[in-house]
N, C-alpha and C positions, 0 to 999 in steps of 0.2 A: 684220394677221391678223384673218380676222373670227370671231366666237364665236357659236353659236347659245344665245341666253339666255332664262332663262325666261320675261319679259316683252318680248318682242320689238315694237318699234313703229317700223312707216314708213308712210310712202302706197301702198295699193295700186294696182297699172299696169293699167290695163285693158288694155291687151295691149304684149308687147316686141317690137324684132327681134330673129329668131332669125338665128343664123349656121350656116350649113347645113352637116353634112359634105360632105367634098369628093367631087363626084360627085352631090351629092345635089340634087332638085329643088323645089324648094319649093311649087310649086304641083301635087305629089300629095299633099299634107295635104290628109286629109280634113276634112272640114268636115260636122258634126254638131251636134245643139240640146245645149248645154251641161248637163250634169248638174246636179241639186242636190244641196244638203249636207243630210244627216240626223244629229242629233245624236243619238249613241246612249248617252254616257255623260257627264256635264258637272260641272262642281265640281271638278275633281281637280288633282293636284300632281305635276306635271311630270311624264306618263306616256309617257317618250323611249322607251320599248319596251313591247312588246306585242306577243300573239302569240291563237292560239285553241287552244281546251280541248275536251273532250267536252260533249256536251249543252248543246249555245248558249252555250258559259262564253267569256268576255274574261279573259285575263292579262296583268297591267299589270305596269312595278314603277316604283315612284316614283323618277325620276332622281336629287333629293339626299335622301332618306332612307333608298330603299334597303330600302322597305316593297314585299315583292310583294302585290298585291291580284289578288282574281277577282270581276270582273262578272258576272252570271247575266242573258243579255237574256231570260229567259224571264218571269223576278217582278221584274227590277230590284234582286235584293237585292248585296249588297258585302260578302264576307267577309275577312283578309285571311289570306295563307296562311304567308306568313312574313317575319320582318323580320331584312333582313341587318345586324349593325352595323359600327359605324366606316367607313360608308361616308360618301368625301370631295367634295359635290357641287359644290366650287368650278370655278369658268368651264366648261370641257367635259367635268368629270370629274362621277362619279357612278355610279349602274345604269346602265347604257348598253347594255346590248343581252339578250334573252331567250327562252328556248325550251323546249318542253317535249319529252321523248325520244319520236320517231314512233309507239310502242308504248305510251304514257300512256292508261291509267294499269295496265295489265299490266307495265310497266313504270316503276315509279312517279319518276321522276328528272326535275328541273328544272334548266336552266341558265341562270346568270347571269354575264354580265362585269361587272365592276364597279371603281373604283377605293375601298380602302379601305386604313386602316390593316392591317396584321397581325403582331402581335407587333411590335408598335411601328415598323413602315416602313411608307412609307407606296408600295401598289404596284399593279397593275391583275392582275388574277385573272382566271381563269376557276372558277367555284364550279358544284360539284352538289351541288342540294338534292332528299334525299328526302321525297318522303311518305309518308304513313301516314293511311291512310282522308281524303285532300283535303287531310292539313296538315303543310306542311312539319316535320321534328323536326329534325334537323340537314344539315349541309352538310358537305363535304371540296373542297380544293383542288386539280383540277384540272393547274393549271401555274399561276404565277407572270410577271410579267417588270419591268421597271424602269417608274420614273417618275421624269421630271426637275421642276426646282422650277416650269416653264413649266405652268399650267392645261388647256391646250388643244391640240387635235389627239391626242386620245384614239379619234377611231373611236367604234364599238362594237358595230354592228349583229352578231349573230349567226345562224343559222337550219340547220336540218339540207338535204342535200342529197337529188336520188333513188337518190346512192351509199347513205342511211344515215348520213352521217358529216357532222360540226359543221365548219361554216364560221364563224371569228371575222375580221373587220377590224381590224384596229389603224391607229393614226393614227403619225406620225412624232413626234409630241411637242413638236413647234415646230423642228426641227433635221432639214432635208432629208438627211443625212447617216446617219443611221436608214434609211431607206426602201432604200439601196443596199447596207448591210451584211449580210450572210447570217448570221451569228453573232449577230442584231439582230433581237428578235421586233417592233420595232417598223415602224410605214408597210408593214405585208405583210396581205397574204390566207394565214390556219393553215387546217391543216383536221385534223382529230383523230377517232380513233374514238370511239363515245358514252360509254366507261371511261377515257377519255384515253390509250390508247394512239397512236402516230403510224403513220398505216397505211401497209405497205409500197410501196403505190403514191402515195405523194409524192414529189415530182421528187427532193426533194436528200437524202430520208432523214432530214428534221426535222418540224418543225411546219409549215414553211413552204410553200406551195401556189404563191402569187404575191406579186412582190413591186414596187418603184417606185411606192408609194401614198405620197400624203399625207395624204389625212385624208377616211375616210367615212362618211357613215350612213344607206346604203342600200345592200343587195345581193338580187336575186333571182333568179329559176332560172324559165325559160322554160317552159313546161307541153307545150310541141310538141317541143321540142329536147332539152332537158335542159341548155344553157348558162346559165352565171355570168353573170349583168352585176350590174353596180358603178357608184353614182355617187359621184363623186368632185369636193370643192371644191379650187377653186382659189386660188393669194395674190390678187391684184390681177386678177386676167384669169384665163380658161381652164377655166373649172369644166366636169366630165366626163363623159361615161356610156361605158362600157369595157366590150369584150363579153372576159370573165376568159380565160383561156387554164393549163391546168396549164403552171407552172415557168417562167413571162411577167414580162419584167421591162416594166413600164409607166412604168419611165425619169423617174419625178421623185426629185432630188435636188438635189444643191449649186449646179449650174452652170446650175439653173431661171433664164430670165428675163419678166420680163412689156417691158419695153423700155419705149419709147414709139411711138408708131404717128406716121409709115407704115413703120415698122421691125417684123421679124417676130416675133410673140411664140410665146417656145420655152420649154413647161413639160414636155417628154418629152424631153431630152437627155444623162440619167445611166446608168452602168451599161453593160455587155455588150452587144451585139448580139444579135439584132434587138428595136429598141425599138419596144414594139407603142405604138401610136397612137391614142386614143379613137375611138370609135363617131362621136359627135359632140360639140363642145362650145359654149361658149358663152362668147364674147368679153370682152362685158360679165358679172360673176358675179350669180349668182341665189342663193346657199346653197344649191344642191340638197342635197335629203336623202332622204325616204324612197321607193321606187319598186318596183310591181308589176303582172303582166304582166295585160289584159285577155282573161280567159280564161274563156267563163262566166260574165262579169259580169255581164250583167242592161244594158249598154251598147251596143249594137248598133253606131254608128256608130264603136267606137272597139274592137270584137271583135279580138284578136291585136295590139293595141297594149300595147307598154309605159308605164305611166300612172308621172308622179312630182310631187312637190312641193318647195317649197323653202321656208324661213326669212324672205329678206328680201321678196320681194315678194308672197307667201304667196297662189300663182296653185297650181293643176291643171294638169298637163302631159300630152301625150300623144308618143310617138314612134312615126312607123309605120315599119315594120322592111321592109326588102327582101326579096327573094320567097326566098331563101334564110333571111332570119334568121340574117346575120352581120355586118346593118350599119343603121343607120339612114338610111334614103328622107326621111324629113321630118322636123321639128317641129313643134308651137305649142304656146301657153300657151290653156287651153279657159277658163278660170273663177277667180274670186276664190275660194279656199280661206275665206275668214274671218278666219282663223289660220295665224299662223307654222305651218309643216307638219312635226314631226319624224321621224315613221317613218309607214308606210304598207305594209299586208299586204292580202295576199286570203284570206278564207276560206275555210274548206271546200268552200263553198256556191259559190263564186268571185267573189262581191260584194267589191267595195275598200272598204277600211277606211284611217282616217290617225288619227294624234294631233296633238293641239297643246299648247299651254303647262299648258291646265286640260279637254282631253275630248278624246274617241274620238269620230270621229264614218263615215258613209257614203257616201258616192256613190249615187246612186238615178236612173232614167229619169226626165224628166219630162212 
């Protein structure tokens, strides 16, 4: 089982093979001058989420402390807005995913998933925090759900949709067997209204959106479409990017195998029919993690691409999407990241943003 850790160290690959989906061509990757990295924030402690504010504001929250901070890129100043406690940042628990309500600060509410004690168990939430003139005063819980004594495979990513309404990840918790249960908020895609209520148009009448996930921490939402995708690690082999689908079961569970090759490796075999299938994946695993779409990016050669990164070999990735945008046409890895990559957002502006172990940083033409 691999873990994304705060100090993450390997060699980085000046470039991988990619394994193409099926159907797909390899040489329509395009091929463009590699971006560079802009450090826009640096020092910091473990900022696994992040998200943007009004007026050039950066919102972080510190993976194991559980401290939300706000960047200001206008002076550089660092205030913080609120610090959640008994949050438990061991192996992949922690703050883990964060958002602020579409309507902020007319609406003043923050949200945070997080793993922490509460009233003495210890569980993974969904908290809203208000503000009050930029600082947080208190929180309410949201919804609740289990945590087993396994560290990792927590998920986390969250972010509001163009429905309006909160998209959270969960990971299965180290136990494939989660991800297939329906009474089982864990290994699923929730999707909730901004008060937590469960909106009538989810498939099954729960919290539950999609489910057959193992463990992610990256999802975004297409700016042409309006489609979910989701990247998704794999155990040993198979790591994912999956275009979501309402009430989709994406079939990892018990009877996952990675094999050995030249035998077929099958990590979408659990669950109901029809088992939808990833977009594309990747043979050998990379940790992918955070990914957004190139949209107004300021990237020309990689415009209408889905951009993502990963953990272990801590490269830039680019997918270009087929002429419909239901599937991914190519891969490649563009560039060394620097850093382990744990999320990765676009802002307003539609410039990409990622985090690593200790900063926020940018993507820029060169």
């Amino acid at each position: 089982m691999r873990s994304i850790r705060p100090l993450l160290t390997c060699s980085l690959l000046v470039a991988l093979l990619a394994v193409p989906a099926h159907g797909a061509d390899p040489a329509r990757a395009r091929v463009g001058r590699a971006p560079t990295v802009v450090p826009v924030a640096t020092g910091l402690n473990g900022p696994a989420a992040f998200t943007f504010g009004p007026r050039r504001t950066i919102w972080f929250a510190e993976r194991g402390s559980g401290k939300i901070k706000v960047f200001d890129r206008s002076d550089g100043s660092m205030r913080l807005f609120y610090d959640v406690t008994g949050v438990d940042g061991s192996g992949e628990r922690g703050a883990l995913g964060l958002a602020l309500h579409p309507e902020y600060p007319q609406k003043p509410f923050v949200y945070l998933y997080a793993t922490r004690t509460d009233h003495g168990v210890l569980v993974n939430e969904l908290l809203r925090i208000r503000a009050d003139h930029g600082v947080g005063v208190k929180f309410r819980v949201l919804f609740k759900w289990a945590v087993s004594t396994a560290t990792n495979h927590n998920g986390g990513h969250i972010l509001f949709g163009p429905d309006g309404l909160l998209y959270i990840v969960t990971g299965e918790n180290a136990d494939p067997a989660n991800a297939q249960q329906v009474g089982n908020l864990r290994g699923k895609i929730l999707r909730i209204a901004p008060d937590g209520r469960i909106p009538a148009s989810n498939p099954f009448g729960t919290r539950i959106y999609a489910f057959g996930i193992r463990n992610s921490f990256g999802m975004t939402f297409d700016p042409v479409t309006g489609s979910l995708w989701e990247t998704e690690n794999g155990p040993a082999c198979n790591d994912e990017i999956n275009w979501i689908r309402r009430g989709g079961n994406f079939a990892w569970g018990p009877s996952e195998s990675c094999g050995s090759l030249p035998s077929p490796r099958d990590t979408n075999r659990d669950g109901p029919t029809p088992r939808l299938l990833p977009a594309t994946y990747f043979l050998s695993t990379i940790a992918i993690t955070g990914a957004a779409f190139c949209h107004r990016c300021g990237l020309p050669a990689y415009a209408g691409d889905l951009m993502f990164g990963d953990a272990k070999t801590a490269q830039i990735w680019h997918a270009n999407l087929t002429s419909d945008r239901r599937s991914i046409a190519s891969r490649s890895a563009i560039m060394s990241a620097g850093t382990a990559v744990y999320s990765m957002e676009a802002a307003p502006s539609g410039r990409i943003f990622f985090s690593g172990p200790s900063g926020i940083y940018r993507l820029a033409s060169t």
